[in-house]
C-alpha positions in Angstrom: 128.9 -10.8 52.8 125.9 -8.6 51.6 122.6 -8.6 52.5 120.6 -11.4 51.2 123.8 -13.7 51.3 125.9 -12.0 48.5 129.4 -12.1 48.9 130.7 -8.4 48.6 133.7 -8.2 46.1 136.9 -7.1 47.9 139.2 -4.2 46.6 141.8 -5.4 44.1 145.6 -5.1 44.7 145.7 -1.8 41.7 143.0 -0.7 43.4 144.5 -0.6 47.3 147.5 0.9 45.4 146.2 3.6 43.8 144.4 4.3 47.3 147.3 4.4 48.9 149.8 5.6 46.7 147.7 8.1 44.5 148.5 11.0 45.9 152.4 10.1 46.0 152.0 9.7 42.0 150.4 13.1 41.4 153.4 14.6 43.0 155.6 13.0 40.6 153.9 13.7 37.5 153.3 17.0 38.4 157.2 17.5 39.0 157.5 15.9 35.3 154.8 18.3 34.1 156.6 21.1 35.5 159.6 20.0 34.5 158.7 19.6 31.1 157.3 23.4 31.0 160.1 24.7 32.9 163.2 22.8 31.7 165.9 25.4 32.6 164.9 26.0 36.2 162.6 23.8 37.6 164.4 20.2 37.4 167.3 21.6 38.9 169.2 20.8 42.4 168.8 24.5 43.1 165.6 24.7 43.2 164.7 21.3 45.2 167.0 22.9 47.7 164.7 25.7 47.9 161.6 23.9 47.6 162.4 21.8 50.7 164.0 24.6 52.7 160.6 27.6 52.3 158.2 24.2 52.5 159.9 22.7 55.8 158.3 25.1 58.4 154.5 24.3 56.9 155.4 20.8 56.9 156.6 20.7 60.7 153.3 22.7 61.4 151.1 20.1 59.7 152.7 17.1 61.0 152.0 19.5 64.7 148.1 19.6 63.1 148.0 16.1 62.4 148.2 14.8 66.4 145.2 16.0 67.1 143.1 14.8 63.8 144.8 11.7 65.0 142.3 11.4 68.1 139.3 13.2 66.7 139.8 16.6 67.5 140.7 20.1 65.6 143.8 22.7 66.8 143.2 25.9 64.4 145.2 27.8 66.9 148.6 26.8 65.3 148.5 29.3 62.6 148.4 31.7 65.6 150.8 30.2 67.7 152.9 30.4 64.8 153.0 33.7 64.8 153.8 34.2 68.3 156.3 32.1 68.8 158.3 33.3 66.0 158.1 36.9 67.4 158.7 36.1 70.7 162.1 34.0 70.0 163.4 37.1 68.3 162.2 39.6 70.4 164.0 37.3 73.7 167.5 37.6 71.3 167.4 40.9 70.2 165.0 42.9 72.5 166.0 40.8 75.9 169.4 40.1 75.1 169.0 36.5 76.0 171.5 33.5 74.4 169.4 32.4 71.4 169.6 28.1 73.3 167.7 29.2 76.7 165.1 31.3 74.5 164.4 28.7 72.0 163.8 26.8 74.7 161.6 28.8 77.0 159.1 29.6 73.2 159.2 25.5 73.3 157.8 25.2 76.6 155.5 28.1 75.9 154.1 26.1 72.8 153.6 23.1 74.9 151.6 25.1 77.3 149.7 26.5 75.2 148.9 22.7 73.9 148.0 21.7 78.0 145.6 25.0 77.7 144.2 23.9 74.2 143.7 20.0 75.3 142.3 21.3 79.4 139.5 23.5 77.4 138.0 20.5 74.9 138.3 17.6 77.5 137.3 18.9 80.9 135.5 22.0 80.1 133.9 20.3 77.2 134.1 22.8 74.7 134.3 21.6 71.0 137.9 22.0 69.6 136.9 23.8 67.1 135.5 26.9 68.6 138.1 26.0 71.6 141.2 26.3 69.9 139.9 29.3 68.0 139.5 31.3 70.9 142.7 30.5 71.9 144.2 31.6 68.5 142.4 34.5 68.9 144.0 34.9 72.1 147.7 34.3 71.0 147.2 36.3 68.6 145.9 39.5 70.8 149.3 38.9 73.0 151.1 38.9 69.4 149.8 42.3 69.0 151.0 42.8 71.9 154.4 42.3 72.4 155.0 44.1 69.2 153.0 46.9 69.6 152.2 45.8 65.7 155.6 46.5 64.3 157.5 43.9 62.8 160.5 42.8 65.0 164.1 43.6 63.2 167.5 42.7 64.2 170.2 45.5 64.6 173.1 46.1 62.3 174.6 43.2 64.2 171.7 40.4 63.1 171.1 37.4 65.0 173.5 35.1 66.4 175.3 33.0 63.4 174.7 29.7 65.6 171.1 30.6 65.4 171.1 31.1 61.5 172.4 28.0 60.8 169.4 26.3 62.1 168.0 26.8 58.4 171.4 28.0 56.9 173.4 24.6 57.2 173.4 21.9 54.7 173.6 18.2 55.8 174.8 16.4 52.5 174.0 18.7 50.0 170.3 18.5 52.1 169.5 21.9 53.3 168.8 21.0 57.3 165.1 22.5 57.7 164.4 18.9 55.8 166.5 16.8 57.9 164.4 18.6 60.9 161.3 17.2 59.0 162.1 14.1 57.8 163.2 13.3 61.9 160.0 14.8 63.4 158.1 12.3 60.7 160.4 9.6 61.7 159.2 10.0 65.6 155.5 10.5 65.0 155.8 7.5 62.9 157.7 5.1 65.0 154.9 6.3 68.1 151.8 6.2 66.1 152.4 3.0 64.1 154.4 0.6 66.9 153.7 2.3 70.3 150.7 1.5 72.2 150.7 5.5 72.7 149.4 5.4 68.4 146.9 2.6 68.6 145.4 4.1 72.1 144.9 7.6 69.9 143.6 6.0 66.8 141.4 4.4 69.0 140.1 7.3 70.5 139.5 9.3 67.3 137.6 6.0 65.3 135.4 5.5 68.8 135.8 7.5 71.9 133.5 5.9 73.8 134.3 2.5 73.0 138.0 3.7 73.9 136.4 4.8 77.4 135.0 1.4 77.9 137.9 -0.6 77.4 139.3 1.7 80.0 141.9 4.0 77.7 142.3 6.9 79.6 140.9 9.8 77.0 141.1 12.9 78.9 144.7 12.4 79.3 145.8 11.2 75.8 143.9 14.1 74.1 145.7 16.5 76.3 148.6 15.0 75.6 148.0 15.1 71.9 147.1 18.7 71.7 150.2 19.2 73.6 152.5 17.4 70.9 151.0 19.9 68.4 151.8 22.8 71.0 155.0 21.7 70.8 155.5 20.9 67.5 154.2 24.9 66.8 156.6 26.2 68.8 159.4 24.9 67.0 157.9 25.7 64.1 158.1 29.2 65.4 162.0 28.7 66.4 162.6 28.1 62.7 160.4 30.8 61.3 162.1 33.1 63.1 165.7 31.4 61.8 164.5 31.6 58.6 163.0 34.8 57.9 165.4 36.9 60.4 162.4 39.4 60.8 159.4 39.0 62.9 155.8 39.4 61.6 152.5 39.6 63.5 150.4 38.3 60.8 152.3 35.6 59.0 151.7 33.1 60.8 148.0 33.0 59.3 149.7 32.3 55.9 150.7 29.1 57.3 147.4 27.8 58.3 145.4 26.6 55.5 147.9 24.8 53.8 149.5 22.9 57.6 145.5 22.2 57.5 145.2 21.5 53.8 147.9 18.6 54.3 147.3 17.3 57.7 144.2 16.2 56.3 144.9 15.4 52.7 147.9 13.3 54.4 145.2 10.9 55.5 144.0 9.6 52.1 147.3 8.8 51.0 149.7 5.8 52.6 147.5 4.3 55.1 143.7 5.8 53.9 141.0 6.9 56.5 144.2 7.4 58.9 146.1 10.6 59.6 149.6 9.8 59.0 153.4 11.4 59.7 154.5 10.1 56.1 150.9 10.7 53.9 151.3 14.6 55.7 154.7 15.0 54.1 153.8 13.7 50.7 150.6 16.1 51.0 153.2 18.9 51.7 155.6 17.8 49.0 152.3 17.8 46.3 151.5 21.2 47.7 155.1 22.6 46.9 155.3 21.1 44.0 151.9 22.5 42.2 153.1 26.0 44.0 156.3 26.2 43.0 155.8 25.3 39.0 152.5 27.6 39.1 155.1 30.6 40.3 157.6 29.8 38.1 155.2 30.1 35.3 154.3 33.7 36.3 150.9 32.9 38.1 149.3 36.1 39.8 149.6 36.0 43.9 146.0 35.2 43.9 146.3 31.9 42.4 148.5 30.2 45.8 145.3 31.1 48.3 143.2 29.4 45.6 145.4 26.5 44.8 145.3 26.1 48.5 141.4 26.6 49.2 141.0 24.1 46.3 143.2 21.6 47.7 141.1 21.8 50.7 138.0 21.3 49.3 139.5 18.1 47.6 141.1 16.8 50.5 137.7 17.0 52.5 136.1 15.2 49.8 138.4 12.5 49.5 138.6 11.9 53.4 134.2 11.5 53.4 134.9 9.3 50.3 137.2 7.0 52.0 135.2 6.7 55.0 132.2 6.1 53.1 133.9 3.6 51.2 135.5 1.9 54.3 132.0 1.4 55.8 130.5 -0.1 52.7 133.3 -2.3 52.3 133.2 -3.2 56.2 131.8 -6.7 56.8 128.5 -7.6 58.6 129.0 -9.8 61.9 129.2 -13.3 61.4 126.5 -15.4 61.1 124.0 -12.0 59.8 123.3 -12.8 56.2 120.3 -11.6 56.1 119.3 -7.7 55.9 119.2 -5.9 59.8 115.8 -5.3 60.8 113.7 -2.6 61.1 112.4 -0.4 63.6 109.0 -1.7 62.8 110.3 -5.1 62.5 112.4 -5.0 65.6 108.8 -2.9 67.3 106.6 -5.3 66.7 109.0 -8.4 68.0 109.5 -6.7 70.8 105.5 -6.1 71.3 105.0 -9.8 70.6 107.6 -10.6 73.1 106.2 -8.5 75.7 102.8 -9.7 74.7 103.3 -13.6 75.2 105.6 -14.5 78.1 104.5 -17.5 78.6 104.3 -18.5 75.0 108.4 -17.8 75.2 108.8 -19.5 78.7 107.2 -22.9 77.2 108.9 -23.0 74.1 112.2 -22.5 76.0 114.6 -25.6 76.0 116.2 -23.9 78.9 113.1 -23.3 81.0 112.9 -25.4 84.3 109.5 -27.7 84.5 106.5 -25.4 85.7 107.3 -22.6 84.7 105.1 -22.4 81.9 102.3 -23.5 84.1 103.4 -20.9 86.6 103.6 -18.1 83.9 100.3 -19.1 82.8 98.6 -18.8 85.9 99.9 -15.6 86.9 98.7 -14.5 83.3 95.0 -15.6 84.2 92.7 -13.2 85.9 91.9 -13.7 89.6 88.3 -13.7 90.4 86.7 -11.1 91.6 85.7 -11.6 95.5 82.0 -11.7 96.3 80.6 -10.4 99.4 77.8 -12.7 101.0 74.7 -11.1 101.9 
C-alpha cells in the first residue's frame, strides 16, 4: 500500500520472468544471431566444445568473486592471485620437481590463505575491501614477479605430466571436463547458498550487517570465511590455467579480472534478481562467451573484447542499482502505516509538544494511575519564592 492508502500494483508473472530470465534469453538469441551470420562454424559441436573449455577458468573465477558480493564485500585480488597460482603450480612441477597432486594441492592451500589474509584485513583491521584486497593483489602480484624473475615459466622438451594435462584435456561425454569442473563448483555454491543456513546467514550479512550482528550471526567469522571460499576457488582456478595453457605468464592473470567481475555481478540480475547467484554467474559467463566468440569469428579487431567487456560492466552495474531501486519501491510499508511517514519538522515539533506538556499526556493516559496528573501538575507549578522576615 502507497502513501495516502493506494494499493501499489504488484509485478506481473511476464514481468518477474523477464526479470529473472532476461538475461538467460539474450544468450540464446545471440547464439541464433551468431549462428545465423556464421552458419558454417559457429553452430557447430566444435566450437561449443571450445567455447566451454577457454570460458571455464573465468567462470570458476567469477563464481570464486561472487562469495564475497554475496556478503557485501569486494575481492579484486583474484585476477592477481590468478596469476600466481598458475605460475607457482608450474614452477613446483617443472622448476621443483614435485609430483603435480601434492603441488596442486599446496597452490590450493596457498589460495585459501591468501582468502584468511584478504577476510583478517576488512573485518578486524577494518579496512574497506576494496582498497584491502587491492593491496593484496598488488602484493601477489610483486611475489609473481618474483618467482619468475618476469620470464614466462616453460616446460622442458618433456612437458608436464600427461595426468596433469588431462585436467582440461579429457572429455566426459563428449563434454570437455573444464565444464563438468564448473557446472560441480555451481552445484555446491548452490546447494550451500540456497538450502544451508551457511547462505541465508551470508545473504543476511550483505542486505544488513548490523541487523545480522543483532540477531547474533557471527559476521567476522562468515566474511572470513567467504573471502576464504573465493581464495580457494582462485587457486584452482590457477591449477587449471596452468593445465590449460602449459606455459606460465606473470601478467595474464589480469585478463581474467574484469570479465570474473563483469559476471559475478551481472549474475545477480538474472535468476534470483538483487541476489548474487552460482547459476545467474554462469549464464552471465555463458552471455559473455557467446557475444565474444561470434564478435571474433566475424573478424573483430582485439580492441573490441576489452570494450565488450567494459561495456558489459557498465550495464551490469546499472542493472544491479535498477533492481534494487526497484525492489525498494516495490517493498511494502509496515502494517497499519497508510498514511505518508512524517517529517523531520513533523516528527520535531511532536516531539517539542511532547516535551512541552507532560502532564497534558499523563492525564489523557488510559494507562495512568489516579494522581498522577495532579502530581505532574504540581511539580509543573512554580514554588514560591521564600521571604525573609524583617
Amino acid at each position: 500500500m502507497a502513501a495516502g492508502g493506494r494499493v501499489r500494483p504488484r509485478r506481473s508473472a511476464p514481468g518477474r520472468l523477464v526479470g529473472a530470465y532476461g538475461l538467460l534469453a539474450l544468450a540464446v538469441l545471440l547464439f541464433v544471431v551468431f549462428s545465423l551470420a556464421l552458419p558454417a562454424t559457429f553452430p557447430t559441436a566444435a566450437n561449443l566444445r571450445l567455447v566451454l573449455s577457454t570460458n571455464a577458468v573465468i567462470a570458476i573465477l567469477a563464481l570464486g568473486a561472487m562469495v564475497p558480493i554475496v556478503t557485501g564485500k569486494f575481492d579484486l585480488s583474484i585476477g592477481y592471485g590468478l596469476g600466481l597460482w598458475h605460475v607457482v603450480t608450474l614452477e613446483l612441477i617443472v622448476t621443483g620437481g614435485w609430483p603435480w597432486p601434492p603441488a596442486c594441492l599446496g597452490v590450493l592451500v596457498g589460495g585459501a590463505l591468501a582468502g584468511v589474509v584478504n577476510g583478517l584485513l576488512v573485518e578486524f583491521a577494518r579496512i574497506d575491501s576494496f582498497i584491502a584486497t587491492l593491496g593484496t593483489g598488488s602484493v601477489l602480484y610483486a611475489i609473481t614477479g618474483w618467482v619468475t624473475g618476469g620470464a614466462r615459466v616453460v616446460p622442458g622438451p618433456e612437458g608436464l605430466p600427461a595426468a596433469f594435462s588431462s585436467l582440461t584435456d579429457a572429455t566426459v561425454l563428449g563434454l570437455p571436463a573444464p565444464a563438468l569442473y564448473v557446472a560441480a563448483l555451481t552445484a555446491v555454491l548452490w546447494v550451500a547458498l540456497e538450502r544451508l543456513p551457511l547462505g541465508r546467514h551470508l545473504y543476511v550479512i550483505g542486505s544488513n550487517p548490523r541487523a545480522a550482528e543483532l540477531v547474533g550471526i557471527p559476521t567476522r567469522r562468515y566474511v572470513c570465511a567467504a573471502f576464504t571460499a573465493s581464495g580457494l576457488v582462485t587457486g584452482f582456478a590457477g591449477v587449471l590455467l596452468a593445465a590449460q595453457n602449459q606455459i606460465g605468464n606473470p601478467s595474464v592473470g589480469l585478463d581474467y579480472l574484469l570479465p570474473a567481475f563483469t559476471a559475478a555481478l551481472l549474475g545477480s540480475s538474472v535468476i534470483r534478481p538483487g541476489r548474487p547467484n552460482p547459476l545467474g554467474t554462469v549464464i552471465a559467463v555463458g552471455v559473455l562467451a557467446v557475444g565474444l566468440s561470434g564478435l571474433g569469428q566475424l573478424g573483430a579487431d582485439f580492441w573490441v573484447t576489452p570494450l565488450f567487456n567494459g561495456l558489459t560492466l557498465l550495464a551490469a552495474v546499472g542493472l544491479v542499482g535498477y533492481s534494487a531501486r526497484r525492489r525498494l519501491r516495490a517493498r511494502p510499508p509496515a502494517p497499519g502505516t497508510t498514511a505518508p511517514p512524517p517529517t523531520a519538522a513533523s516528527a520535531a515539533s511532536a516531539a517539542s509538544a511532547s516535551a512541552a506538556s507532560p502532564a497534558s499526556s499523563a492525564s489523557s493516559s488510559p494507562d495512568a494511575p489516579p494522581g498522577t496528573a495532579r502530581e505532574a501538575a504540581a511539580s509543573e507549578r512554580p514554588e514560591p519564592e521564600s521571604r525573609e522576615e524583617p
